[in-house]
N, C-alpha and C positions, 0 to 999 in steps of 0.2 A: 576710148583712148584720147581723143578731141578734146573732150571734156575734162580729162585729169592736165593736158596741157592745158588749156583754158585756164584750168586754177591757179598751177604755177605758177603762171605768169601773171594774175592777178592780185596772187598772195604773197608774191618775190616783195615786192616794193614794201608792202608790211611788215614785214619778216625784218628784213631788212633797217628799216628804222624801228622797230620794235629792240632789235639786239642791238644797233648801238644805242640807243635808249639805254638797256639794261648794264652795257659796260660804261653809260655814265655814268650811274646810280652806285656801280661797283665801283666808282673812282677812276675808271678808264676811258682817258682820251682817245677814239678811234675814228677813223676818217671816213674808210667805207665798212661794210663787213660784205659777203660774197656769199649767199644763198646758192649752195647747190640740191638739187632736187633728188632723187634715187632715180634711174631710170625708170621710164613708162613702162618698156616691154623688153625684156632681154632674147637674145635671138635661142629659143633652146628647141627648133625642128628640124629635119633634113633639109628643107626648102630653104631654109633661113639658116642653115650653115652650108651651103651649096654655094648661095650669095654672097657669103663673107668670102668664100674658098675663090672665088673669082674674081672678087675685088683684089685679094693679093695676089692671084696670078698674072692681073695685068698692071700691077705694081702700084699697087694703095698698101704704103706701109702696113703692115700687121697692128701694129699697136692703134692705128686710123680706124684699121676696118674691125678691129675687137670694138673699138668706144665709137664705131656708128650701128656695132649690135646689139648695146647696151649697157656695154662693162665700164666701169668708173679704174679711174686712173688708176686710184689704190688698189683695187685688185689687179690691176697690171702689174703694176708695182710689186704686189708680191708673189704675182707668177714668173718676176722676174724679166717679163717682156720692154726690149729696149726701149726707148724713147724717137718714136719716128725715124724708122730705118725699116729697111727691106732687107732680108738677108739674102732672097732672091735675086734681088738686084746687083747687076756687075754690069 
């Protein structure tokens, strides 16, 4: 897993001027572009939703502790899960 971050982060900066390279060439002025990666490991055992399950019961927004188990926004998004809130929370 080391080694797949190792790449990412080495191949961000290419990627990166690579695509605005190519929306120059397409006629498009762009300033930065934003390489997101797919997550490394998504959380899918007992153990590792035991540890989400705890992060939100001592109040790590749900939508926090889903995207430090590995889920990208968009499928938050269309699970419908709010934007950094706790519903636990009062």
């Amino acid at each position: 897993m080391n080694k797949i971050v190792d790449r990412q982060t080495w191949l961000g900066d290419e990627w990166r001027a690579m695509s605005v390279f190519a929306w120059k060439v397409a006629g498009i002025e762009v300033d930065t572009v934003t390489v997101e990666w797919m997550p490394v490991q998504v959380v899918n055992d007992k153990e590792g939703w035991d540890a989400v399950a705890a992060k939100i019961a001592t109040g790590v927004p749900v939508r926090q502790a889903l995207m430090e188990a590995g889920y990208r926004s968009e499928q938050l998004d269309a699970w419908g899960i709010p934007d950094f809130e706790n519903p636990d929370a009062a």
